[in-house]
C-alpha positions in Angstrom: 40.8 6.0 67.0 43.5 8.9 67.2 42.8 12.4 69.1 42.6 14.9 67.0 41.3 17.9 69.2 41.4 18.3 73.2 38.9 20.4 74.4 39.1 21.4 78.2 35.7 22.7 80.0 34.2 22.4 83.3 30.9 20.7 84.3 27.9 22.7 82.6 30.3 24.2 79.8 29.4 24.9 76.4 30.3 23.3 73.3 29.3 24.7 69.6 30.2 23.7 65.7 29.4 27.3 65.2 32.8 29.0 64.3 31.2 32.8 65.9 31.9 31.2 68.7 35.5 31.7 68.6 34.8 35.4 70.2 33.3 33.8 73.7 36.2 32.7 76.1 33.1 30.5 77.8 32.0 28.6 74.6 34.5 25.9 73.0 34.3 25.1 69.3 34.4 21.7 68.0 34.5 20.1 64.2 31.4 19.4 62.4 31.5 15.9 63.3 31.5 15.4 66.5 29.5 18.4 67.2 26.7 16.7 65.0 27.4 13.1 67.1 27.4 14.4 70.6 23.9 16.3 69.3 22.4 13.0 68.4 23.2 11.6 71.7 21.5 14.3 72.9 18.3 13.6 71.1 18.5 10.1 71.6 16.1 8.1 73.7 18.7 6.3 75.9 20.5 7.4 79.1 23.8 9.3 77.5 21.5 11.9 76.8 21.6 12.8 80.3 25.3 14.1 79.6 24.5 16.7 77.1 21.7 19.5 76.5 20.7 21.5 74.0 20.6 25.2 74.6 20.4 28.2 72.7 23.1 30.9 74.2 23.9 34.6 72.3 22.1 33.5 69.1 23.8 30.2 69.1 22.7 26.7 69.2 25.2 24.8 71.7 25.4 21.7 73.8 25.7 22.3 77.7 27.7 19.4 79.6 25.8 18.2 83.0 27.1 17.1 86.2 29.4 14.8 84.8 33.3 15.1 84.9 35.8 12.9 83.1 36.5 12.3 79.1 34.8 11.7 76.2 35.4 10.6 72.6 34.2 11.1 69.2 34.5 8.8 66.4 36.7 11.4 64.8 38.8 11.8 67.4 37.4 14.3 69.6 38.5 14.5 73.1 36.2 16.4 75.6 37.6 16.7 79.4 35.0 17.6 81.6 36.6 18.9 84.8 34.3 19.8 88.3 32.9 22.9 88.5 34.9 23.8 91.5 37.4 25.7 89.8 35.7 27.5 87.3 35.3 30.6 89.5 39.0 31.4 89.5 40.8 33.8 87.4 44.1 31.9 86.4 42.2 29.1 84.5 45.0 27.0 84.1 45.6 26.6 87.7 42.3 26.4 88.3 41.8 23.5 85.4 45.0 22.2 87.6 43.2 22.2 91.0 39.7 21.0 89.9 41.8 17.8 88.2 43.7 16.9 91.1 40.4 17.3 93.5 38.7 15.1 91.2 41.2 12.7 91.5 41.2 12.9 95.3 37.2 12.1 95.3 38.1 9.5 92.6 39.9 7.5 95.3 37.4 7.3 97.7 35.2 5.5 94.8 35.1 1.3 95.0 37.3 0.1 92.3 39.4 3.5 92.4 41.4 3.2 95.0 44.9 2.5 93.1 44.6 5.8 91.5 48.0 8.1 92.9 47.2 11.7 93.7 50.3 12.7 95.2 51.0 16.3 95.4 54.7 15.9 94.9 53.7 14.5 91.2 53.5 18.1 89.8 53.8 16.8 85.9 50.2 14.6 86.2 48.2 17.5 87.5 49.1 19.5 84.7 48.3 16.7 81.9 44.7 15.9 81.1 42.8 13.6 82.9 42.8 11.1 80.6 46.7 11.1 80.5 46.8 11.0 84.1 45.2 7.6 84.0 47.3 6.2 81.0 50.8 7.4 82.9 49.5 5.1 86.2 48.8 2.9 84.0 51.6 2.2 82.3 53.9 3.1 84.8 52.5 -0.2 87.0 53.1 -2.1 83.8 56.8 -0.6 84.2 56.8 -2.0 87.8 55.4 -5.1 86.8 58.0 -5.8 84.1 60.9 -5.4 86.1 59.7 -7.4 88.8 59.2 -10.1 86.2 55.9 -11.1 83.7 54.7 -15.0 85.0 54.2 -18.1 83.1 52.0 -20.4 83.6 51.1 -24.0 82.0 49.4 -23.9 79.0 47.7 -27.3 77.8 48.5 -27.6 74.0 47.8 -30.6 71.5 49.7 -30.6 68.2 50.7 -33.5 65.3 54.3 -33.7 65.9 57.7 -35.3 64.3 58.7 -36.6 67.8 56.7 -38.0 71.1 56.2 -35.0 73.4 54.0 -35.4 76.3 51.2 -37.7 76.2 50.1 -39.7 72.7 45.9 -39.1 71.8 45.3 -42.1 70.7 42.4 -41.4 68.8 43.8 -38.7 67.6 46.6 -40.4 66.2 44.4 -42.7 64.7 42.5 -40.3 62.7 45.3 -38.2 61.8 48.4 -40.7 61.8 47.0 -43.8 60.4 49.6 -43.6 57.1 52.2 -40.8 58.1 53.0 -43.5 61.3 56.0 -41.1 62.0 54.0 -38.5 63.3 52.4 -38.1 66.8 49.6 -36.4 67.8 50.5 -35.4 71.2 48.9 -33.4 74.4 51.0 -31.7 76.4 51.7 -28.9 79.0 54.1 -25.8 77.5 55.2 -23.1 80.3 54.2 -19.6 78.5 53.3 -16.3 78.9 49.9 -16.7 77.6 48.1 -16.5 80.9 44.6 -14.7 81.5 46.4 -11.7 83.4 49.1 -10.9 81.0 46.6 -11.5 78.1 44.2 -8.5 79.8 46.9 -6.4 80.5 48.1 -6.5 76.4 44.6 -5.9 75.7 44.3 -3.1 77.9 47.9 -1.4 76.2 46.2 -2.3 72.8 43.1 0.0 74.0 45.3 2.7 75.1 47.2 2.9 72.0 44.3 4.6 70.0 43.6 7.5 72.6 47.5 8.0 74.2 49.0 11.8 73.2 51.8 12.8 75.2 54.7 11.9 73.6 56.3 10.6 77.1 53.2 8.1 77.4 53.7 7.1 73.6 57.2 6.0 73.8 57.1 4.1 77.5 53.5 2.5 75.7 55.3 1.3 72.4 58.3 -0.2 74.8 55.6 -1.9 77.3 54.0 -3.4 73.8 57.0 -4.8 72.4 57.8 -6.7 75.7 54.4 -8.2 75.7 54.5 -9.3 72.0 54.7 -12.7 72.5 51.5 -12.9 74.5 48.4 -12.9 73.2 45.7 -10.4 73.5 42.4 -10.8 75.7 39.4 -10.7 73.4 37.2 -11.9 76.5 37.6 -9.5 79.0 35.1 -10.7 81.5 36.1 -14.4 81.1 40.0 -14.3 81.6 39.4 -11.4 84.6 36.9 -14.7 86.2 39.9 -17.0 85.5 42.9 -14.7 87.0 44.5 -16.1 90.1 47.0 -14.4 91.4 49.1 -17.0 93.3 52.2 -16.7 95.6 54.5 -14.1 95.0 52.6 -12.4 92.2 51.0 -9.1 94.5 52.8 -7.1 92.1 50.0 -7.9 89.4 47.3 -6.3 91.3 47.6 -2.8 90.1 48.4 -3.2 86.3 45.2 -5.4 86.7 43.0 -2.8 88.8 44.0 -0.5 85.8 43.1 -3.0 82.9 39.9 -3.2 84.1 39.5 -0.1 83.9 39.8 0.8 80.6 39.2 -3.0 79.2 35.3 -1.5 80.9 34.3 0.6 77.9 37.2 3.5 79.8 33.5 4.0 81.2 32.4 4.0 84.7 29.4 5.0 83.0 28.8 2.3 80.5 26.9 3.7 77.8 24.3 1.7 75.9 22.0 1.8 72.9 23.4 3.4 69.6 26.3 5.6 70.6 29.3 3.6 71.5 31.3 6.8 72.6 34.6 5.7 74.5 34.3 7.6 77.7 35.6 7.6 81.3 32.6 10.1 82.7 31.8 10.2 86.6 28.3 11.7 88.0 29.6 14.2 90.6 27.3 14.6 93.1 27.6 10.5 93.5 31.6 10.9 93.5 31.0 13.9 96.2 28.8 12.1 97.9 30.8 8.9 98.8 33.9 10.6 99.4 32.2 12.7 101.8 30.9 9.2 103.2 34.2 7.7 103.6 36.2 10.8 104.7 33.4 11.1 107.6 33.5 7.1 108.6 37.2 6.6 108.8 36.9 9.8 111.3 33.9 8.9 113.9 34.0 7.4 117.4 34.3 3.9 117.6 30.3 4.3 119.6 29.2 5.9 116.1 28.4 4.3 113.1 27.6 6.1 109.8 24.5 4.5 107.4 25.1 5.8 103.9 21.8 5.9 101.3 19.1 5.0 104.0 15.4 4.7 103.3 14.4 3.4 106.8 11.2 6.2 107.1 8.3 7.6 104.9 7.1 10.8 104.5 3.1 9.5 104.5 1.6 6.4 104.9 -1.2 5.1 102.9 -4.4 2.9 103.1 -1.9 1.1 105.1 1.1 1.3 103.3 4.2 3.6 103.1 4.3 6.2 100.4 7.5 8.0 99.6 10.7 7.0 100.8 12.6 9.0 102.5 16.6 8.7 101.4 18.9 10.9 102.9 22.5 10.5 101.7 23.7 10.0 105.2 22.7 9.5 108.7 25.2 9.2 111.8 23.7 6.4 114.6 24.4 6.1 118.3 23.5 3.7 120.5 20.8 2.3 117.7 19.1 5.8 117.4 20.4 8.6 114.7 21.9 11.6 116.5 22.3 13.4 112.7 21.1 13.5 109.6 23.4 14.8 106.8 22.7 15.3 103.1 25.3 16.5 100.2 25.1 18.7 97.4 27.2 19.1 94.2 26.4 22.8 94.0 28.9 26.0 94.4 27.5 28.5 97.3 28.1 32.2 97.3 29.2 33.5 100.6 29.2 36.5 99.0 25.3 36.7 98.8 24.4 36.5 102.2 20.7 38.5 101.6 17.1 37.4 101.1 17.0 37.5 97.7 20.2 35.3 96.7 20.2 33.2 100.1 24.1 31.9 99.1 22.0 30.3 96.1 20.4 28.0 98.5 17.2 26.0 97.0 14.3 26.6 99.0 13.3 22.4 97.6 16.5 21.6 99.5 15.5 23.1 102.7 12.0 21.4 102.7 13.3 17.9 102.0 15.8 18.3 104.9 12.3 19.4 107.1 11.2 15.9 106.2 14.1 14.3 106.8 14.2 15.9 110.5 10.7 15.1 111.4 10.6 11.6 111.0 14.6 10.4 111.0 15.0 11.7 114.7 14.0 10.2 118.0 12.3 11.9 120.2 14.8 11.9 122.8 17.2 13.9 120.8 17.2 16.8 122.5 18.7 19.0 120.7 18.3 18.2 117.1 21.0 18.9 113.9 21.5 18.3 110.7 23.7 19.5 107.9 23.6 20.5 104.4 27.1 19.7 102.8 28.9 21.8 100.0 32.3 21.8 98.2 34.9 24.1 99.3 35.6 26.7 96.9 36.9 30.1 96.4 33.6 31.7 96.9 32.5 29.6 99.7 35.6 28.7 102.4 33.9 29.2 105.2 30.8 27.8 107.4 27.3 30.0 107.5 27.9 31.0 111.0 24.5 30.9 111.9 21.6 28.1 112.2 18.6 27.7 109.8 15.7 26.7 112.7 12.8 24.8 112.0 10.2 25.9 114.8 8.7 21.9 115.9 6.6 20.9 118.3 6.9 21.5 121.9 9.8 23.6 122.7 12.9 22.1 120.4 14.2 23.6 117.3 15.6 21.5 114.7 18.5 22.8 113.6 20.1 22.9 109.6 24.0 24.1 109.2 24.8 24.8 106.1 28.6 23.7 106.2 31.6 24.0 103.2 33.6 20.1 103.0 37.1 20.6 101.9 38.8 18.7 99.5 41.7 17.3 100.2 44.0 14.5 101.0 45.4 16.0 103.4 44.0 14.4 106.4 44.7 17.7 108.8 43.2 19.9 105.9 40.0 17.6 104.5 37.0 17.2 105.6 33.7 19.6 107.1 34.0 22.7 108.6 31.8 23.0 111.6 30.1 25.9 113.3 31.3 26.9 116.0 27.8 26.8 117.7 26.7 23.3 116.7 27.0 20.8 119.4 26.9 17.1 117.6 30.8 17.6 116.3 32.1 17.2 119.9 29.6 13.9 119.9 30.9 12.2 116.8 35.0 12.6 117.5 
């Protein structure tokens, strides 16, 4: 499958076959094709329909991307990168296509089975490519690394009718096969090769690449990478050879070309897609990707005393006829001593400090506020005296800073449980990542 088209948009952009579009800055146009394909997924019962929605915007039909960043394909070629909605806001929209790719890549990191991707800031060139380039250069680049450090050979058991005794003679092989030509031997033997399980996934996953690569530095390194690698053989059963890699003494330097195989040798899909529409995608749910990097930023930063419990469902809002109705899942709660001390919950959305009245509320959701009521009414102990808890957001340009002051929730007695809502700043910098706290909340000087 070659590319064809690169389209850029952020997360809830538009995307139309209809060619009036071409007068909107905020609507991209796509061919026929894959406008019609991405429609049918869509309309389709299976899950990829979450990805797309069909709208109807300035007299136009389009398709608005959810809250998923990454790339997709189209059978004809179509590329889509879907960046965060972080940097839509900004005026220079290459920069700002720049910053939201390198933040996703920083959250990327944080992810299980991510963690060899390379966001250095030095590496200027990668933030400006697309995403999907960005992985293909690491990619190839540990296949570089690899090479010059020297492909392995293993053993490779082989059996074969030959002019001269090689090994060990099958005798009823020999038999069967040899009974008149008694010059011949059928033979089993052990030949060193390069035809190994990780060099075989690591072709397969250049062969993959090869269909989708577009920079013209990425093209030429790929074609050089294939040529050394022509003599081994190409996976065609991914799962089995990755369940017989072992990667013995002195072979470390196979663990990232491998880390990237699998990756793309998955579908390039994170999000495997199923039913009808076999799209090629690499396509990331962001408030999941916010939420564990949030989760691991804030655990490799408490108190040794402190323990942070992501996706906990320990309480219910009712109970029943005896049993528990309605789970109660905050993303995160932070524990001391057995007994949770905070309760903290994140959302993929973009505030507005900027509309700080009664009528916008930042563009808070009053459904957000109650389930972080619930949350505080049954999560903390009772002798928690002072109660907090904390609604995370993305840094952006329109929301830097910290709401100053509390949201209260009048309980009983005489405490008030307390919400911040608080900005988390992506970055991997470790003196410039993380939440920004209120100056008036007390649990930060607790937790570090």
């Amino acid at each position: 499958m070659k590319v064809k088209n690169t389209v850029t948009l952020f997360e809830f952009g538009y995307i139309t076959n209809d060619r009036k579009a071409n007068e909107h800055d905020h609507i991209q146009v796509i061919s026929d094709n894959a406008y019609l394909y991405l429609k049918g997924m869509c309309l389709s019962d299976e899950r990829e329909r979450n990805l797309l929605k069909l709208k109807s915007v300035q007299g136009m039909e389009v398709l608005q991307v959810q809250n998923y960043a990454g790339v997709l394909f189209t059978p004809d070629g179509t590329q889509l990168e879907i960046l965060p909605k972080i940097g839509k806001n900004r005026s220079a929209s290459k920069k700002a296509e720049e910053d939201a790719r390198q933040s996703l890549l920083i959250m990327l990191k944080a992810l299980k089975g991510f963690q060899h991707i390379q966001t250095s800031n030095a590496n200027i060139v990668s933030r400006k490519m697309p995403l999907l380039e960005v992985f293909i250069s690491q990619f190839l680049q540990s296949v570089n690394v690899l090479i010059k450090r020297g492909l392995r050979s293993d053993y490779v058991p082989k059996e074969d009718n030959l002019a001269f005794l090689k090994g060990k003679l099958n005798v009823g092989k020999q038999l069967r096969h040899n009974f008149i030509n008694k010059h011949k031997f059928y033979c089993e033997y052990d030949e060193f090769l390069l035809d190994r399980p990780a060099n075989r996934l690591i072709h397969a996953a250049l062969m993959k690449v090869n269909g989708v690569v577009r920079s013209a530095e990425n093209q030429k390194l790929l074609q050089e990478l294939i040529f050394v690698f022509h003599d081994v053989p190409v996976s065609h059963n991914h799962k089995h050879d990755f369940s017989l890699v072992a990667l013995g003494r002195g072979m470390n330097h196979y663990e990232l070309p491998l880390a990237w195989a699998k990756l793309i040798l998955d579908g390039l899909s994170p999000q495997t897609m199923k039913g009808d529409h076999h799209a090629a995608s690499l396509l990331f749910p962001m408030e999941r990707v916010f939420e564990d990097y949030v989760a691991q930023s804030l655990s490799k930063t408490l108190k040794q005393t402190h323990r942070l419990k992501a996706q906990v469902q320990s309480k219910s809002l009712v109970t029943h006829n005896g049993s528990c109705w309605f789970k109660l899942k905050p993303d995160m709660v932070i524990e001391h001593n057995g007994k949770v001390v905070t309760v903290l919950d994140t959302k993929w959305k973009l505030l507005d400090s900027s509309k700080a009245n009664g009528t916008d509320k930042y563009g808070l959701s009053q459904s957000d506020f109650y389930q972080m009521l619930a949350y505080g009414h049954h999560y903390f102990d009772t002798e928690i005296e002072s109660p907090e808890m904390f609604l995370v957001y993305p840094s952006h340009s329109g929301f830097k800073q910290v709401i100053p002051q509390s949201f209260d929730f009048p309980i009983q007695g005489e405490k008030t449980l307390k919400l911040w809502v608080v900005s988390f700043v992506i970055s991997e910098k470790d003196d410039e990542k993380g939440i920004q706290w209120p100056d008036e909340a007390q649990i930060p000087a607790e937790l570090y």
